[in-house]
C-alpha positions in Angstrom: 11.7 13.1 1.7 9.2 10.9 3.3 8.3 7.4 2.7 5.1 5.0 2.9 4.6 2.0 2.3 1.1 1.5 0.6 -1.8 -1.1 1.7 -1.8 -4.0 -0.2 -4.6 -6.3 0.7 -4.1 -9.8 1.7 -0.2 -8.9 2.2 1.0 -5.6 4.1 -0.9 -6.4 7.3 0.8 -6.2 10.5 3.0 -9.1 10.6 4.5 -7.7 7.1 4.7 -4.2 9.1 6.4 -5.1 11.9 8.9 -7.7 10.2 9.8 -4.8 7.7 9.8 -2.5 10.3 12.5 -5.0 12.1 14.7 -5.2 9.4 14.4 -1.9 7.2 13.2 0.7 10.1 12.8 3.4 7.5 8.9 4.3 6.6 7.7 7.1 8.2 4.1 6.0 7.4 2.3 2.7 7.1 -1.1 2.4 5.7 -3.3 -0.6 6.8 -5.3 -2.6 4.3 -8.4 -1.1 4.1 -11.2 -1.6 6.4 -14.6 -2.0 5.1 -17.4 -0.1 7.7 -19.8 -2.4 9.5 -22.7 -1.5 12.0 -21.8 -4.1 15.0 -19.8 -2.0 17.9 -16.7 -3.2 17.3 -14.5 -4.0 14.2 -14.2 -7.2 12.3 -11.8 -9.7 14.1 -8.9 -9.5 11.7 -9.2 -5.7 11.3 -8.9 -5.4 14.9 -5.8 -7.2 15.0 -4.4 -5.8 12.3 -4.9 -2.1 14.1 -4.2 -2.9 17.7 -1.9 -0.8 19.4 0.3 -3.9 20.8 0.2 -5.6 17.1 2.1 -2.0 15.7 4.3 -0.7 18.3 6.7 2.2 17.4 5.3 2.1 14.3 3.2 6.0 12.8 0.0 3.5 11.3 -2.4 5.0 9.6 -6.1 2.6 8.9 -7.2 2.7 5.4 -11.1 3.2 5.5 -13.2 1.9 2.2 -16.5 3.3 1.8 -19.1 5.3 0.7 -21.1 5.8 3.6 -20.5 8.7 5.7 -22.2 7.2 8.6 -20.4 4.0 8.0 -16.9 6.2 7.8 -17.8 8.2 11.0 -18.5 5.2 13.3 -15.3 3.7 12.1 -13.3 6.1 12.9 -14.7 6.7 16.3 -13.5 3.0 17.1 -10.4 3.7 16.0 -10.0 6.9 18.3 -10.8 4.3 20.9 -7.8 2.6 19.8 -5.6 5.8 19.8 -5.7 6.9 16.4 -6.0 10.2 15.3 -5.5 9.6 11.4 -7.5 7.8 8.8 -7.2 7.7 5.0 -10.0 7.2 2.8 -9.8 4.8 -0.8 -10.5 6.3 -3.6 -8.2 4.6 -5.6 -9.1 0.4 -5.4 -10.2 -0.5 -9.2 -11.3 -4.1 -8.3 -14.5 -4.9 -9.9 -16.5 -6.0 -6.7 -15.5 -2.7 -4.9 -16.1 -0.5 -8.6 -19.6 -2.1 -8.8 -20.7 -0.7 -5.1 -19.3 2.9 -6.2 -16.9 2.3 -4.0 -12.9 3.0 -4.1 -12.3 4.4 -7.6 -15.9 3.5 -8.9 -16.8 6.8 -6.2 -15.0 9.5 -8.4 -17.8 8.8 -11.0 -20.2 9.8 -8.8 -18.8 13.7 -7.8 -21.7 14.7 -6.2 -22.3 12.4 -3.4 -18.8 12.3 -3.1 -18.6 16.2 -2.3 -21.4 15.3 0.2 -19.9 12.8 1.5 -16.7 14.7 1.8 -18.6 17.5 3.9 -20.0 15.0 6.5 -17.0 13.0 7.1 -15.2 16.5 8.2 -17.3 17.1 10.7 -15.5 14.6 12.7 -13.4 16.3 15.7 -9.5 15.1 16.2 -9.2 13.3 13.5 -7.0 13.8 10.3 -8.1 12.8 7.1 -6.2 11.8 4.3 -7.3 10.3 0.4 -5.4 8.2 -1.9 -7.5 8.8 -5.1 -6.7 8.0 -8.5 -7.4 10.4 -11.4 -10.5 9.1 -12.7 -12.7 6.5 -13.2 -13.2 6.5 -17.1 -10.7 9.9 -18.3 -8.1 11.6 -16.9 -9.9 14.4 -17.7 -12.3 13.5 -14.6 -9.3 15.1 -12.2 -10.1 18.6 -13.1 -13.8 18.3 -11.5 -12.5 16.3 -8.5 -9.9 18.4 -7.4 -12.2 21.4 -7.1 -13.6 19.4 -4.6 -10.5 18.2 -2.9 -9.9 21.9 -2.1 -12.9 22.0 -0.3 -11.2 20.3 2.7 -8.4 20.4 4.7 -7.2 17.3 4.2 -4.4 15.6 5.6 -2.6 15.2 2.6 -3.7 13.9 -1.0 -1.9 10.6 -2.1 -2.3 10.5 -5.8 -2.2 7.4 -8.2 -2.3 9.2 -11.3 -4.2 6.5 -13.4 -7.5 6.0 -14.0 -9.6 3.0 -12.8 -10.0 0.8 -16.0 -5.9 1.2 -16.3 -5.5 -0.9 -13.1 -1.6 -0.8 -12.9 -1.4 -1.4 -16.7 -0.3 1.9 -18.8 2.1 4.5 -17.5 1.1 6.5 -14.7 -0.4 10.1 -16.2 2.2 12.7 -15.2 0.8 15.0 -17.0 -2.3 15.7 -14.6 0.3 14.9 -12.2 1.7 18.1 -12.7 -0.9 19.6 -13.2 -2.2 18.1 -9.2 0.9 19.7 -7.7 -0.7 23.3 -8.9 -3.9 22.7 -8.4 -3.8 21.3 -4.7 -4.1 23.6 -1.8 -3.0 20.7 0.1 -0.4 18.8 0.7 0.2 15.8 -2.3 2.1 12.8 -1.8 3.0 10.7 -5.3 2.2 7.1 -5.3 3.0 4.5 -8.4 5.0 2.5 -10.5 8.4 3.4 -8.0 10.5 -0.1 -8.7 14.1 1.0 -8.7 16.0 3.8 -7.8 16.1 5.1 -11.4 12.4 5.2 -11.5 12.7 7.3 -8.0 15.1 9.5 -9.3 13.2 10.2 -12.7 10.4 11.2 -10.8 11.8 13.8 -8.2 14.0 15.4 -11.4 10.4 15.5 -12.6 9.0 17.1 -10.3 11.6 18.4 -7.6 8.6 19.7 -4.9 7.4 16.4 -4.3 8.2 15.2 -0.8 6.1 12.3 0.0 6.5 9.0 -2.1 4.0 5.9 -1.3 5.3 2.8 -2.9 4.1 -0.7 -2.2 4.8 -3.6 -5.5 8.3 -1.6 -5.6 8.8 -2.8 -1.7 7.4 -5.9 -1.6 9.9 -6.9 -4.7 12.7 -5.4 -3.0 12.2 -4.4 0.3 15.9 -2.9 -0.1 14.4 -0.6 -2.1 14.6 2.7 0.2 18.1 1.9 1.2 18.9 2.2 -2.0 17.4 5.0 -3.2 18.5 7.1 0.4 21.5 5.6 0.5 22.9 3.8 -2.8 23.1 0.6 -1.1 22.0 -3.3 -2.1 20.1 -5.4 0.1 22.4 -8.5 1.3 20.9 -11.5 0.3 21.0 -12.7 3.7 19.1 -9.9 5.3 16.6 -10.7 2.5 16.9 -14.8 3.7 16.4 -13.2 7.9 13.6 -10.9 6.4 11.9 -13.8 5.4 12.3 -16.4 8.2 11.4 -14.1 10.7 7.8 -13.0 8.2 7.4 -16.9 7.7 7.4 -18.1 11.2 5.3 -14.9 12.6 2.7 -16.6 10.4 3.0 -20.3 11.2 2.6 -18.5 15.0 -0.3 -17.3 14.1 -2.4 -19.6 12.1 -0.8 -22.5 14.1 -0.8 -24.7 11.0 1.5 -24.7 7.6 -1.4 -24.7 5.1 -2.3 -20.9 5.6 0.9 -19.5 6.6 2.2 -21.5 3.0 -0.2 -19.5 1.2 0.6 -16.1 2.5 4.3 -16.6 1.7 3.3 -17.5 -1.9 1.5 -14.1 -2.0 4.8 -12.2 -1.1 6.3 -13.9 -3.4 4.5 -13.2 -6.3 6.3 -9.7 -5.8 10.0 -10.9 -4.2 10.8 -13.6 -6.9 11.4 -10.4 -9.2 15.0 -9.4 -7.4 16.6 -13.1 -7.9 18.3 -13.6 -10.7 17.0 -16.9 -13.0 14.0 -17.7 -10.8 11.2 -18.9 -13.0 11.7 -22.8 -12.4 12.2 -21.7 -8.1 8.7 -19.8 -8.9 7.1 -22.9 -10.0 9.2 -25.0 -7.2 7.3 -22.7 -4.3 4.0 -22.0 -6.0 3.7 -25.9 -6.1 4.6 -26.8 -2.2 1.8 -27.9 -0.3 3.7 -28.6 2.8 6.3 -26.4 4.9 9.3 -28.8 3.9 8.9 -28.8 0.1 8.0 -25.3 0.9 11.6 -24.6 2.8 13.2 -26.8 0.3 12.4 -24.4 -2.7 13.2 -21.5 -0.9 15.9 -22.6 0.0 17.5 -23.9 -3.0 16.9 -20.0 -4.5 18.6 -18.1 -1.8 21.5 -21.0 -2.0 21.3 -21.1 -6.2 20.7 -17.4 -7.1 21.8 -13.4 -6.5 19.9 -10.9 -6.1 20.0 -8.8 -9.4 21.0 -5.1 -8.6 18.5 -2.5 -9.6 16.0 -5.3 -10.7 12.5 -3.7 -10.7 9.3 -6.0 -11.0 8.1 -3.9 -13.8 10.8 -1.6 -14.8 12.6 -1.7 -18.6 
């Protein structure tokens, strides 16, 4: 079984990787937040940090491209081979409104035809793998049938699927049903992504469907980033690994912004997932969303790791 950890913007950039890489040491794929194409010669400032080689040592990174431009995708990638990659993936899958209304990231499955042309011009590109995370749709799940037809066309990499359609956003239940139907139909390689928040929901999944051999997860991790451990291994994330986990993610960012205000406001983000695995924490919730300063910040945070356990097998969404 292989894991990866899924791009979640704003969050799972390369301070995330490499503290969870530190601590955990078990994904065998990262995807980057996705980068949006842009016609200067070089990529935006924060995407370039976020992909240099010395910012993701002994870590197997793949960049997340959003577009769709296949001109825009192609000089992309050729700065990344500059960099020393040899693997991209391509979003198919973001339902946020501002990317839908572009036709980009799931608003590009409604439009099948460009996308097949795209598709065609993108693998023209020498030495480099292509992956897709793509949901099932835009409007039906129905709309699967027509796109994997033109999956096949290509030799991709592998095919990450969220098996939900756009307007579902992460609300519903992920459609297994053209799930199964995907493992069939695919002549290449498919990798499951979605709704994985505990073990159970791990083990439901592979007694589901037993071929599967590539999970992406990324709300389940950031909850729990015990969460692999226990599903490999049946065991529960110490609390104080979870407390070191989070110093050493807190600090990278007070490093790098060189002020509290912005590193505050990252760790608020993360939390928005990690409150989930501590028992009782609504009022330590409110305690850190309110902090405007590192002490009151430290204070709340500390008074939760000091005042609560972490709930075994707690799941951010799960029953």
């Amino acid at each position: 079984m292989m894991y990866y950890l899924a791009p979640m913007e704003g969050i799972t950039g390369y301070i995330y990787r490499n503290c969870y890489e530190k601590f955990f040491h078990n994904v065998d794929k990262y995807f980057t937040p996705f980068i949006v194409p842009n016609i200067s010669t070089s990529l935006k400032t924060k995407e370039l940090r976020d992909v240099l080689p010395e910012n993701n040592k002994e870590m197997n990174i793949v960049p997340q491209i959003l577009t769709n431009d296949s001109e825009g995708f192609i000089h992309t990638c050729r700065k990344l081979q500059q960099l020393g990659y040899n693997e991209v993936n391509l979003n198919l899958g973001c339902p946020s409104g501002t990317v839908v209304s572009k036709n980009r990231g799931s608003g590009f499955l409604a439009k099948r035809e460009e996308l097949d042309i795209f598709l065609d011009e993108i693998f023209k590109i020498k030495n480099m793998k292509i992956s897709i995370k793509t949901r099932i749709g835009k409007d039906s799940p129905e709309e699967f049938y027509e796109l994997i037809k033109i999956y096949n066309k290509y030799p991709l990499e592998e095919l990450i699927i969220h098996p939900r359609i756009r307007k579902d956003f992460y609300g519903n239940k992920p459609n297994l049903r053209v799930f199964k139907d995907a493992l069939s139909l695919s002549v290449n390689q498919v990798c499951y992504n979605g709704d994985i928040f505990t073990s159970k929901d791990f083990n439901k999944l592979i007694n589901a469907f037993p071929e599967v051999n590539k999970v992406m997860m990324g709300r389940g991790i950031l909850a729990n980033p015990g969460l692999i451990n226990e599903i490999k291994n049946n065991t529960f994330v110490d609390k104080k690994v979870i407390k070191d986990f989070h110093d050493e993610i807190l600090n990278k960012y007070v490093e790098l912004y060189n002020e509290d205000r912005n590193a505050i406001f990252k760790m608020k983000e993360l939390w928005g997932y990690m409150i989930y695995i501590f028992s009782d924490n609504k009022k330590y919730a409110k305690k850190i969303k309110k902090s405007q300063n590192l002490r009151d910040y430290n204070e709340a945070v500390l008074s939760l790791f000091t005042e609560q356990e972490i709930v075994k097998r707690a799941g951010l969404f799960s029953d």
